[in-house]
C-alpha positions as CSV (number, residue, x, y, z in Angstrom):
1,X,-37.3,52.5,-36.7
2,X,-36.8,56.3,-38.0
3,X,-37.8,58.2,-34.9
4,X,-37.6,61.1,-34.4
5,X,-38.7,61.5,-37.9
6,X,-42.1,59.9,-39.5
7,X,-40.8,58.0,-43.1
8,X,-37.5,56.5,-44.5
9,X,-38.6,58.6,-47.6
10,X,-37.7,61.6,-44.6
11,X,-34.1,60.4,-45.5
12,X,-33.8,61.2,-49.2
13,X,-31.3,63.6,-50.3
14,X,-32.5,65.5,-53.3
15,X,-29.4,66.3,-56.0
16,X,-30.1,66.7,-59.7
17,X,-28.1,67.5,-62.9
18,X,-28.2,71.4,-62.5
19,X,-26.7,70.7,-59.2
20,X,-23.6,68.3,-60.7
21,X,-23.5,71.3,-64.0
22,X,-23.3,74.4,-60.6
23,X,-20.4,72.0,-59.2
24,X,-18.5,71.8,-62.1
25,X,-18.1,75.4,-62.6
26,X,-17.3,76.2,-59.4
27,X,-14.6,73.1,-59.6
28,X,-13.2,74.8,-62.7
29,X,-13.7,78.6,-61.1
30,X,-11.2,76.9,-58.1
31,X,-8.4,75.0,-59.8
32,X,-8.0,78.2,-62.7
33,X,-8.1,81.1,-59.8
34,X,-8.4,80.3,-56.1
35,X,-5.9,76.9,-56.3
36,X,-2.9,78.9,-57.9
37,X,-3.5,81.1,-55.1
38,X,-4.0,79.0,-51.9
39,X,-0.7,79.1,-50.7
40,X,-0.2,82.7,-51.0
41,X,-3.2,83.2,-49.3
42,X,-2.1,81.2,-46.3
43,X,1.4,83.3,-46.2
44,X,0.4,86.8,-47.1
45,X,-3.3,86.5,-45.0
46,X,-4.5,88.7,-47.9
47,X,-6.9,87.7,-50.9
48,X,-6.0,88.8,-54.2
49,X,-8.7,91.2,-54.7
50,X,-8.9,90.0,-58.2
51,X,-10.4,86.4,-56.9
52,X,-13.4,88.5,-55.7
53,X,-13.5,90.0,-59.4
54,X,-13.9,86.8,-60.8
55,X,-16.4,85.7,-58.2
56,X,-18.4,88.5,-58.9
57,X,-18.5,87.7,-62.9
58,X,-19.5,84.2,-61.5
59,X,-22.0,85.6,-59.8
60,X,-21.2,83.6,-56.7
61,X,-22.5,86.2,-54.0
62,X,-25.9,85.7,-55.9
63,X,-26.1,82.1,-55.1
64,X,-29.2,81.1,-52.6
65,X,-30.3,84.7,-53.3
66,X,-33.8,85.1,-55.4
67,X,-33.5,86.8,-58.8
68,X,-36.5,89.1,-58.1
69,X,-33.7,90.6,-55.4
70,X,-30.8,90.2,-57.7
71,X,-29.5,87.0,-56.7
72,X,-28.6,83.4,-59.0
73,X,-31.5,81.7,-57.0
74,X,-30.8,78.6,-56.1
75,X,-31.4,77.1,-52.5
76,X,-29.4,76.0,-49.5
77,X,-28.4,72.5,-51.3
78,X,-26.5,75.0,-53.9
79,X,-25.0,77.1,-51.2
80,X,-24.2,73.8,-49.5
81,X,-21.9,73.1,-53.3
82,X,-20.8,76.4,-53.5
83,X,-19.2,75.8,-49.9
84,X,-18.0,72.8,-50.1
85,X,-16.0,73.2,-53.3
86,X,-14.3,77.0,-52.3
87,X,-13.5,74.9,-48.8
88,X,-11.9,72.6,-50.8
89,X,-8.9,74.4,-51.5
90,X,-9.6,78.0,-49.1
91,X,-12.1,77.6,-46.7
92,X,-11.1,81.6,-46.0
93,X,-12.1,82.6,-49.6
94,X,-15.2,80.6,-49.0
95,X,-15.8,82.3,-45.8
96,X,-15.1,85.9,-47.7
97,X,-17.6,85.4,-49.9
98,X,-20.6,83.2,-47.5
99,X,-20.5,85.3,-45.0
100,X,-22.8,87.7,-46.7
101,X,-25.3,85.1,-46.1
102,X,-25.7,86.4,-42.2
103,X,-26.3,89.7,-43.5
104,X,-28.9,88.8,-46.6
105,X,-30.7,86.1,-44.6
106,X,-31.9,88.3,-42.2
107,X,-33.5,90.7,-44.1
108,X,-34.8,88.1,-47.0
109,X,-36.6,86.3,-44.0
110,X,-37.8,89.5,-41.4
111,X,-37.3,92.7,-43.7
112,X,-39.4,94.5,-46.1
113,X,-39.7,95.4,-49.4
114,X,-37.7,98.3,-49.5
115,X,-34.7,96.5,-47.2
116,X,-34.8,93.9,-49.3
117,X,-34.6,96.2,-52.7
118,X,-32.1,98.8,-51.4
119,X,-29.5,96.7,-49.6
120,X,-29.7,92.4,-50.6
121,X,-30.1,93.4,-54.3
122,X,-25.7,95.4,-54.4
123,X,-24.8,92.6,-52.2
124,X,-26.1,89.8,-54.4
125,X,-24.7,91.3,-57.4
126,X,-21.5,92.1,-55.9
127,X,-21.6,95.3,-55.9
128,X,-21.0,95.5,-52.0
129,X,-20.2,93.2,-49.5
130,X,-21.9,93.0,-45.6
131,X,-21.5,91.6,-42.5
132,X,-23.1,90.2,-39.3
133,X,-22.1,92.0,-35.8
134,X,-23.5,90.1,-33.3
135,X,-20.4,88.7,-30.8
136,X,-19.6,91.2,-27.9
137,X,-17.1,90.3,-25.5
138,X,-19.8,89.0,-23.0
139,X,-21.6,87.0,-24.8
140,X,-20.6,85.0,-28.0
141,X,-23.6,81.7,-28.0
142,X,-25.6,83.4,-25.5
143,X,-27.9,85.7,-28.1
144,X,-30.2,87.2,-25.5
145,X,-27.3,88.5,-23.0
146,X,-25.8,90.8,-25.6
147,X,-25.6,94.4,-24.2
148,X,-25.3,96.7,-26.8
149,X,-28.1,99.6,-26.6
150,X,-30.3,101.2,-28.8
151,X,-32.0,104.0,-28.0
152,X,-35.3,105.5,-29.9
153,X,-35.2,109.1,-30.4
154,X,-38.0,110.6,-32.9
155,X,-37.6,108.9,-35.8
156,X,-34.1,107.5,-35.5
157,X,-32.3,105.1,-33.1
158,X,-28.6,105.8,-31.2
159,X,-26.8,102.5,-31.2
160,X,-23.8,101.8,-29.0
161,X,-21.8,99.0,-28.4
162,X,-18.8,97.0,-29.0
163,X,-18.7,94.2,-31.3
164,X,-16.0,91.0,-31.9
165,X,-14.9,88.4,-34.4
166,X,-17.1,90.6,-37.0
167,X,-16.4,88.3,-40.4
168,X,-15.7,90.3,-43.3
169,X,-16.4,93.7,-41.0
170,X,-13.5,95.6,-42.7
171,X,-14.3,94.4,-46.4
172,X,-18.4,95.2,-45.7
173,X,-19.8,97.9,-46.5
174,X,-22.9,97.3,-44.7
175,X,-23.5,95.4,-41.4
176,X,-26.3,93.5,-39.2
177,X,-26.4,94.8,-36.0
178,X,-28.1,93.8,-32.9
179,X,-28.5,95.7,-30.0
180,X,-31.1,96.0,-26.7
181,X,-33.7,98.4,-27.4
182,X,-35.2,97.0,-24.0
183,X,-34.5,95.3,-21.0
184,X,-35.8,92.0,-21.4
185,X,-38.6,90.7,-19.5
186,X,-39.0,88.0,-16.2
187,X,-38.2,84.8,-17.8
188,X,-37.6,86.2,-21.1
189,X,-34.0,87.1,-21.4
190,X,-34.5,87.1,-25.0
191,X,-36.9,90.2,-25.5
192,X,-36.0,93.3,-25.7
193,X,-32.9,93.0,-28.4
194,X,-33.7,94.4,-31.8
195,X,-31.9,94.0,-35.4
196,X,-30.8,96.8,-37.4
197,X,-29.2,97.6,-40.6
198,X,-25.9,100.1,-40.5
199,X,-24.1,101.2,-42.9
200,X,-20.4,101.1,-42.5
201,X,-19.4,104.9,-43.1
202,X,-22.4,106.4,-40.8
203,X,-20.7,108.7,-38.5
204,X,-19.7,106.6,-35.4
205,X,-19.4,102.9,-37.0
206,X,-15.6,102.0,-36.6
207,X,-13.6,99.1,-37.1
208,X,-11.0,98.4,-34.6
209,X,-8.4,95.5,-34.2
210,X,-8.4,92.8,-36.3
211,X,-7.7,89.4,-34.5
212,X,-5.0,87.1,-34.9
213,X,-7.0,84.3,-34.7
214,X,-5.8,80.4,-35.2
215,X,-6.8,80.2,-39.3
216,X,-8.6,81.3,-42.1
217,X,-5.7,83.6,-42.8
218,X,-6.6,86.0,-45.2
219,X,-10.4,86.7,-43.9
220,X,-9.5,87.2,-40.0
221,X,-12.2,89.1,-38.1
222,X,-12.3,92.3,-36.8
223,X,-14.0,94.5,-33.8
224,X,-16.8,96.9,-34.4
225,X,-17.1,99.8,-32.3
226,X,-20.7,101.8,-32.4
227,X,-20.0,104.9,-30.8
228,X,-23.7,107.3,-30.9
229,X,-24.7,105.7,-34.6
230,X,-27.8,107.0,-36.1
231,X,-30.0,104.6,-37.6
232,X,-32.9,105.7,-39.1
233,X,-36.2,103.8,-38.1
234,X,-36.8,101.7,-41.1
235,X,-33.6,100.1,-40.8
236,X,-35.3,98.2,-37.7
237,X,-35.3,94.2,-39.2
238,X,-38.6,92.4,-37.9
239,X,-40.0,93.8,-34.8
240,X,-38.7,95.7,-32.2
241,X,-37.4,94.0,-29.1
242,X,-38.1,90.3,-31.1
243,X,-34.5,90.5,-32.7
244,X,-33.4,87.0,-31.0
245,X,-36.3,85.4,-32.9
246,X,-34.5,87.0,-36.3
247,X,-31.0,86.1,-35.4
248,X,-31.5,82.5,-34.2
249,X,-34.0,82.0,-37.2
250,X,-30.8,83.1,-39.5
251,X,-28.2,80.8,-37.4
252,X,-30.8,77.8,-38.6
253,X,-30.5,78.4,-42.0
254,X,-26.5,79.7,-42.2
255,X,-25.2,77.0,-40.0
256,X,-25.4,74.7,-42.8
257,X,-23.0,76.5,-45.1
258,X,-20.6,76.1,-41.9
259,X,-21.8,72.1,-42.1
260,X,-20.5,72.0,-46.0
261,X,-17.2,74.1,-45.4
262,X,-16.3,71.6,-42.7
263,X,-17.0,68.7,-45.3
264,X,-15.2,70.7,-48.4
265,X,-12.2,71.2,-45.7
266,X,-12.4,67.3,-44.5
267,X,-12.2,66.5,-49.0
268,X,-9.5,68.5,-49.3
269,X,-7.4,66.9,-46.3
270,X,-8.2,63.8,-47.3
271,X,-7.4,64.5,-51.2
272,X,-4.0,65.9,-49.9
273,X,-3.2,62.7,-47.7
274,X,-4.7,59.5,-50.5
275,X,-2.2,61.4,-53.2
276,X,0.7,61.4,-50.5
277,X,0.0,58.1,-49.2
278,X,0.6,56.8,-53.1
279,X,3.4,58.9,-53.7
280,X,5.7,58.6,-50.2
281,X,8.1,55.0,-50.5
282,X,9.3,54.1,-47.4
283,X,11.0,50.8,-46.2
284,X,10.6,50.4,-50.7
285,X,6.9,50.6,-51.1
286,X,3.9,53.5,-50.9
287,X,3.3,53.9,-47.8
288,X,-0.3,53.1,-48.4
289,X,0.4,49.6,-48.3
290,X,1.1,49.9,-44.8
291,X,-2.2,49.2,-42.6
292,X,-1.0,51.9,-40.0
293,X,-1.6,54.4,-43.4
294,X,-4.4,52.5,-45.3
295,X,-6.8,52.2,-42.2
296,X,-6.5,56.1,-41.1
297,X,-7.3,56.5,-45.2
298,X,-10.2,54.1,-44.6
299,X,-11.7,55.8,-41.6
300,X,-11.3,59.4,-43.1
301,X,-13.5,58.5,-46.2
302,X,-16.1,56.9,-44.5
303,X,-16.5,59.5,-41.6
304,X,-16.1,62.7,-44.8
305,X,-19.3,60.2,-46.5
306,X,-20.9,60.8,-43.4
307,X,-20.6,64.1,-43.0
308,X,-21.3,65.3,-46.7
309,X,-24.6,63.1,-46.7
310,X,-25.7,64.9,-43.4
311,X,-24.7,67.8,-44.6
312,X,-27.2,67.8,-47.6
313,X,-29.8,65.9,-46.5
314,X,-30.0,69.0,-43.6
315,X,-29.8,71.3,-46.9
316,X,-32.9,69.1,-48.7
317,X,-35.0,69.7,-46.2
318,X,-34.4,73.4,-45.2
319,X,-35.1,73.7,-49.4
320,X,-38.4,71.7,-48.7
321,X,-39.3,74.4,-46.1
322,X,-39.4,71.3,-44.1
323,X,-39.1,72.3,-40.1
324,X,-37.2,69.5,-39.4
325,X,-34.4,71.0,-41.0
326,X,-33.2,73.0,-37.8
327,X,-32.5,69.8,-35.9
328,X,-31.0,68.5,-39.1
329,X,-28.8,71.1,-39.6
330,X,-27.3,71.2,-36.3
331,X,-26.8,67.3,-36.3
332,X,-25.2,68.3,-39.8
333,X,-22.9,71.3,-38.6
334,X,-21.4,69.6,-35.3
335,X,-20.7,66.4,-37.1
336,X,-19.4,67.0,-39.7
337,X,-17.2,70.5,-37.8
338,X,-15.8,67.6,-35.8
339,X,-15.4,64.9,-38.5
340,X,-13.5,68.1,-40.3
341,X,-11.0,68.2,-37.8
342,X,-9.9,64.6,-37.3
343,X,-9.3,64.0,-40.4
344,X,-7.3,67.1,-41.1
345,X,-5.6,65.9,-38.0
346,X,-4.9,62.5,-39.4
347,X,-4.0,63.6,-43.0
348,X,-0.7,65.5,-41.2
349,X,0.2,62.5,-39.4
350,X,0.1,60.6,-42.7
351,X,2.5,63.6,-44.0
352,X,4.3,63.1,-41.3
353,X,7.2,66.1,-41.2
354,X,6.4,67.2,-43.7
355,X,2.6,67.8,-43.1
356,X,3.1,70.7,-40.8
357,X,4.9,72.7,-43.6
358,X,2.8,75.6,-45.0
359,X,4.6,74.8,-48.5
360,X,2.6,71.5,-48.1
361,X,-0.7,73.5,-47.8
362,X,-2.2,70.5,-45.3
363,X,-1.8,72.3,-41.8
364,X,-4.1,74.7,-42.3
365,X,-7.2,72.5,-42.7
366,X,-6.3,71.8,-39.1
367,X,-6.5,75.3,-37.9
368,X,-9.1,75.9,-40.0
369,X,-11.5,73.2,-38.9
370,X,-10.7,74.0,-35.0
371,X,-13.0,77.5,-35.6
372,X,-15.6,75.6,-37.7
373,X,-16.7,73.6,-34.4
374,X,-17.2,77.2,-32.4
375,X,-18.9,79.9,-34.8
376,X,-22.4,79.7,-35.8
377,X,-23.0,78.6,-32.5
378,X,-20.2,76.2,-30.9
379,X,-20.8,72.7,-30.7
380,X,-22.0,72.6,-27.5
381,X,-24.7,74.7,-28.0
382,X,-25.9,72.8,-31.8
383,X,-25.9,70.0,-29.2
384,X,-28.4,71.9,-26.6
385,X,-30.3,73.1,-29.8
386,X,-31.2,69.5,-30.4
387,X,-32.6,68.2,-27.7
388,X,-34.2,70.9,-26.9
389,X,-35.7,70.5,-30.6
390,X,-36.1,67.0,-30.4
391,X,-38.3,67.2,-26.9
392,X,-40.3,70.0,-28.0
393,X,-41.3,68.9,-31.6
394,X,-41.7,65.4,-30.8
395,X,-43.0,65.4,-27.0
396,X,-44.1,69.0,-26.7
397,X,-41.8,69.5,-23.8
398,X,-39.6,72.5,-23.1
399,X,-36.4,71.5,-21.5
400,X,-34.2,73.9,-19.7
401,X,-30.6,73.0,-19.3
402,X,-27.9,74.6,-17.0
């Protein structure tokens, strides 16, 4: 029985030897810069600007990006590696440099030519970095109830609104913006919300506050205030008042980079609690001979197998242009966002004291993982997105959930 999908050969996960040879260099990009630095990432919430510099000579903002626009090329099983391995050590740095993903997605998928040419092809190479503001204080999950406005005049737009928990806002030099270009029509909440393309130091675009959220110290967000911007026309993304369309169509493909940080954090609390585990004596013996220890080990390996093999098998499919990946990848992002935070949970208990102990560097996979289960869409909603994907691909009914 393989319902809701057709085949068992539905199930394969597709990983070859360039994919093992990409891993290894990132492994050896992480233990020679971004390991030595982890802890004074965690204490300073800074990163070194010279881990960016070496990213950017590693080309890593190119990854998933076609080389015809700059990029390393590669797909989303490669971004998926890339994740997983800087989440390994900093899920922050690996936010810092994905989350140019929400701004190159967007445009690689709805924009044209020129877009593509004058803005993905910098931010691939490095040469700039971008963001994604789309969370306003009203609405975070619910896309279509944003109210930021955009107003046509000649052959230019005025776009204000007030943005939140902007990733990488203060670092970016350009930004995805959405905004209501329309009221949206009788049982379409959805229309009338377009996508633009601002730059940072336009007259009007400023960044406020930055939040002093629970983790990823070092890459905290920040609020974006659009105060009478001037956008010229062709920096509309996709159609006008079909934005939702291009934003929820770039949360399908991003949300499984958030799936492989979650399993690269869930590795690295695990790593951090198996060498502890062999290390710690207590009552004169490891304390991994104790079945209190050896069973939490047990059940955190088996649940991070879990999660990684979701993870890519969501990421094979989306590289297979295979439409099944959307209900994949949210299967992929909410398990393994969960799996991410119980066993960060359980490797502190196995530290015990000393696991809350920044010097240990353990805790923060905790507070990390906790915001992995609510952006890209928060659990709750991946778990909407779903069913409401499994009943209208596989029974052609639309299901509307209160």
């Amino acid at each position: 029985m393989v319902f809701p999908f057709q085949s068992v050969e539905d199930f394969k996960v597709e990983l070859n030897e360039e994919h093992e040879l990409f891993r290894k260099s990132i492994r050896s990009f992480v233990e020679k810069y971004l390991e030595p630095k982890a802890i004074e990432i965690e204490k300073t919430d800074k990163i070194p600007e010279e881990l960016f510099e070496e990213a950017k000579k590693l080309g890593l903002y190119g990854i998933g990006i076609p080389e015809e626009y700059g990029g390393q090329g590669g797909g989303h099983v490669m971004e998926a590696i890339l994740m997983e391995e800087l989440s390994r050590v900093s899920p922050a740095f690996a936010v810092a440099v994905a989350v140019r993903g929400l701004f190159t997605v967007p445009i690689l998928l709805f924009g044209t030519e020129e877009q593509k040419k004058k803005y993905v092809v910098p931010v691939a190479m490095g040469e700039k970095f971008a963001a994604h503001a789309n969370t306003e204080p009203c609405c975070g999950s619910d896309v279509a109830g944003i109210e930021s406005t955009a107003k046509r005049v000649n052959d230019h737009y005025i776009i204000n609104g007030r943005k939140i928990f902007i990733t990488g806002a203060e670092k970016a030099d350009y930004l995805i913006v959405t905004a209501r270009t329309n009221p949206p029509k009788e049982n379409k909440r959805w229309w009338g919300i377009s996508v633009f393309i601002v730059e940072k130091d336009w007259p009007g675009v400023k960044i406020g506050q930055k939040f002093d959220v629970v983790g990823l110290r070092g890459e905290r967000p920040n609020e974006v205030i659009l105060d009478d911007v001037k956008v010229p026309a062709e920096n509309l993304v996709g159609p006008e008042n079909e934005g939702f369309k291009v934003i929820v169509s770039t949360y399908d493909h991003t949300r499984i980079g958030i799936a492989a940080q979650a399993v690269g954090i869930a590795q690295g609390a695990f790593e951090k609690a198996l060498n502890y585990a062999l290390q710690r004596q207590a009552f004169g013996r490891p304390i991994i001979g104790f079945e209190a220890v050896a069973f939490k080990l047990a059940d955190m390996l088996m649940e991070l197998e879990a999660a990684r093999l979701l993870t890519y098998w969501a990421a094979t499919l989306a590289d297979k242009g295979d439409k099944r990946f959307i209900i994949t990848s949210s299967l992929a992002k909410t398990f393994a966002t969960e799996v991410a935070e119980r066993i960060s949970a359980l490797a502190i208990k196995i530290h015990g004291g000393v696991g809350v102990d920044v010097e240990t560097g353990v805790e923060h996979f905790l507070r990390d993982a906790l915001i992995t289960t609510i952006y890209e869409g928060t659990n709750d909603i991946q778990r909407l997105t779903i069913i409401r994907q499994l009943l209208r691909d596989f029974f052609g009914v639309k299901l509307v959930l209160t």
